[in-house]
DRENKOL-232539 format. One record per residue (C-alpha): z, y, x; residue in one letter. Coordinates in steps of 0.05 Angstrom, whole numbers, plus 5000, padded with zeros to 4 digits. Example, Ala and Ser with C-alpha at 12.3 -4.5 7.8 and 13.67 -1.06 7.14 Angstrom:
// DRENKOL-232539
515649105246a514349795273s
//
This chain:
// DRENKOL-232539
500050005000x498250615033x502751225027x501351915013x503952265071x504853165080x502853385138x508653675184x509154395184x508154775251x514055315275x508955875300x507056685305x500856995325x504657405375x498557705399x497958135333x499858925350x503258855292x507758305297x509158645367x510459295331x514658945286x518858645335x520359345374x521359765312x527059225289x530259275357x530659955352x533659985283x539159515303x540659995362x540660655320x544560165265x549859995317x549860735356x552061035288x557160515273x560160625349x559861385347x563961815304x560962395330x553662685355x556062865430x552762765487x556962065495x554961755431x547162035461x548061585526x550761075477x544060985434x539661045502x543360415528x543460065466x535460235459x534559945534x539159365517x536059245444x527859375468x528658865531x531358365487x525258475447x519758465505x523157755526x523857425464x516057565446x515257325514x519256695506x516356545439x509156645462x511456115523x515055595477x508655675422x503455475482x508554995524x511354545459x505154635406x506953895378x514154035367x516553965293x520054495254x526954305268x526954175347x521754835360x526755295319x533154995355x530055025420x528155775404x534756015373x537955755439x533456065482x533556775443x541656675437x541356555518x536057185525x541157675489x547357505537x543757525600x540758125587x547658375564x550558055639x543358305671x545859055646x553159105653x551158835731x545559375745x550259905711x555959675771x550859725818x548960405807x556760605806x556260835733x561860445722x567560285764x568459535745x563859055746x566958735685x569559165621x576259015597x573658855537x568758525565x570957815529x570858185457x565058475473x560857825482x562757465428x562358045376x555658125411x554157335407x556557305331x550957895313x545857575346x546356945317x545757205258x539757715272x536657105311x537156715244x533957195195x528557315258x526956575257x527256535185x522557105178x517356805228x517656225189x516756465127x511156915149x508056385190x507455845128x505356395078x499656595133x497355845137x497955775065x492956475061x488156155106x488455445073x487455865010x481856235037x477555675073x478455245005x475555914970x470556025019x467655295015x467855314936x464455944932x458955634982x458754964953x457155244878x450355054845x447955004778x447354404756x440654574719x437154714790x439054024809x437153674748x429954064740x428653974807x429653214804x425353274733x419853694773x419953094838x419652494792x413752864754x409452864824x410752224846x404351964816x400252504806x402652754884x407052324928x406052754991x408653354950x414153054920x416552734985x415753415022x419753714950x425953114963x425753355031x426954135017x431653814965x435653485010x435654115065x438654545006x444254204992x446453915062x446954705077x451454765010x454954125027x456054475104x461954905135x462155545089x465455995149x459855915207x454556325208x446956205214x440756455246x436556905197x430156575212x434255955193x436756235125x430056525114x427355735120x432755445067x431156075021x423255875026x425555085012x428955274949x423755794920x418755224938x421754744895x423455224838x416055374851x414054604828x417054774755x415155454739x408055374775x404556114772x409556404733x414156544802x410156904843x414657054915x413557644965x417757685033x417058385077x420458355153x420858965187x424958955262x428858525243x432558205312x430357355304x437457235339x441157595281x446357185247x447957225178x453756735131x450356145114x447056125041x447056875036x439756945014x441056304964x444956514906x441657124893x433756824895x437656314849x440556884811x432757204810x430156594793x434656374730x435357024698x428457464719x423156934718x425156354685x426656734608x419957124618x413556844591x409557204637x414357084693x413657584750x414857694825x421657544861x420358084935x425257964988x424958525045x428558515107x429859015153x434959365208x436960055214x441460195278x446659655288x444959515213x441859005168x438758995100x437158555048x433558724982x431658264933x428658484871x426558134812x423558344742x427758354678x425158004622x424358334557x427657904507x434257604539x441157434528x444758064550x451757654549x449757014592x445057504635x450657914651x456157404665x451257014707x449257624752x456557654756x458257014784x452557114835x454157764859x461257624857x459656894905x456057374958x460157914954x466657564970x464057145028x460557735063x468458075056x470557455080x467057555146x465458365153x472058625120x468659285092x463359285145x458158975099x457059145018x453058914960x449559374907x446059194853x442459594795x438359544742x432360104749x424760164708x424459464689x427059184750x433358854774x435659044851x440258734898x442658994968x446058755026x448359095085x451958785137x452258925222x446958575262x450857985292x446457755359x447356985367x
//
């Protein structure tokens, strides 16, 4: 009987993020304004030199415990949850008193002070060991937390990114299979060469939805499937493409072009009896690249499905380009004198 297993969660932090480092040196320096107030009745000049050696005492801390977690991250990556965060909270726990001992020794050095240990040097420690324990545990516990909702984000966001991708209609795979089995007498070499585009289409949707592709590549797949939506409307889709400096080593996120032909196809040619002419054009301007695909609307449609199925397509595109560009790339579309317009733009990306 084979059992269902979870796999174990990681202990671990991105500490190469500015902000996680920001974070870490703004919370030392609250604690060390937090504990210069509670030390100081007064704003003298003593209570002054007490918050600039708390703010030297509370920042090193800082700078070695990113350092130490960065180490024990890279040195024990296969640790579980429980040993990683016990080996850290010692290690932290140890960090704070040495620097406290580090301190206390350079200020004897210098002769600021007389003694080289306090007479409340005891108290001190473990008043000063007590706090950190408990800031160490709310740090930890706040790394963890932040580390499992991160995962979780990303999980969440590869799982969106691969259903967006993988979505078809499943009219386009069921008229397609109509318009192949139609040819197989009548044309054999045409319906083999149509299984074959078939079968490119949707090993690309059946792919890794976060890489990204070569245009001339995309541009192939987006020829495939207006080829074989070509077999079932015949004359009625009519297809222009228009290039202009556009770099061939340009990548783009794979099935970009798809959808929205798709999209062209289901709601501009297919419900007009005339049909009409889906034009692609391509082109660069600067460090940028454009896509517009246009496609005629047909007189008599349903406004409702139309509407809600542009939606889903621009809505499949849109996301996944954010997914990659952040706000670097965008998507318009509008309807204008008969005709329905989408555009992309998105930064050249060299392969």
């Amino acid at each position: 009987m084979r059992e269902n297993r979870r796999p174990q969660e990681r202990f671990s932090l991105d500490l190469s993020s500015p902000s996680i480092t920001f974070r870490f040196f703004i919370g030392a320096q609250v604690i060390a304004t937090i504990l210069a107030v509670a030390r100081n009745d007064d704003l003298n000049p003593g209570a002054w030199n007490d918050f600039l050696l708390l703010t030297a005492f509370t920042q090193t801390v800082a700078l070695l415990s990113i350092v130490a977690l960065k180490i024990i991250a890279n040195a024990l990556p296969n640790l579980g949850v429980v040993t990683k965060t016990a080996i850290t909270f010692v290690v932290l726990l140890l960090i704070v008193v040495g620097v406290y001992e580090g301190i206390l020794f350079i200020l004897y050095l210098t002769e600021i002070t007389a003694q080289r240990w306090p007479p409340d040097h005891d108290t001190t420690l473990v008043r000063l060991i007590i706090i950190s324990v408990l800031i160490i545990a709310m740090t930890l516990r706040y790394i963890f937390i932040h580390q499992r909702a991160q995962t979780r984000s990303e999980s969440q966001q590869q799982d969106r990114l691969q259903a967006l991708q993988s979505r078809i209609r499943p009219h386009f795979l069921f008229n397609s299979m109509n318009s192949v089995a139609s040819l197989i007498r009548s044309d054999p070499d045409l319906a083999e060469k149509a299984l074959q585009d078939l079968a490119d289409v949707f090993r690309v949707l059946l792919a890794d939805a976060r890489k990204m592709v070569p245009i001339t590549a995309e541009g192939e797949l987006a020829r495939q499937y207006l080829d074989i939506e070509k077999l079932r409307l015949g004359e009625r889709l009519q297809v222009k493409w228009t290039a202009s400096n556009v770099p061939r080593s340009a990548l783009i996120p794979s099935l970009t072009l798809q959808p929205l032909l798709e999209n062209a196809v289901y709601h501009g040619i297919e419900p007009s009896f005339a049909g009409g002419t889906v034009d692609i054009q391509l082109w660069s301007e600067g460090e940028d690249l454009n896509i517009m695909i246009s496609n005629p609307v047909p007189e008599v449609a349903n406004p409702n499905h139309t509407r809600r199925g542009n939606r889903i397509a621009m809505d499949n595109v849109r996301e996944r380009l954010s997914r990659h560009f952040g706000g670097r790339a965008t998507l318009q579309n509008l309807e204008q004198q008969g005709n329905y317009y989408v555009k992309i733009r998105m930064p050249i990306v060299r392969g």
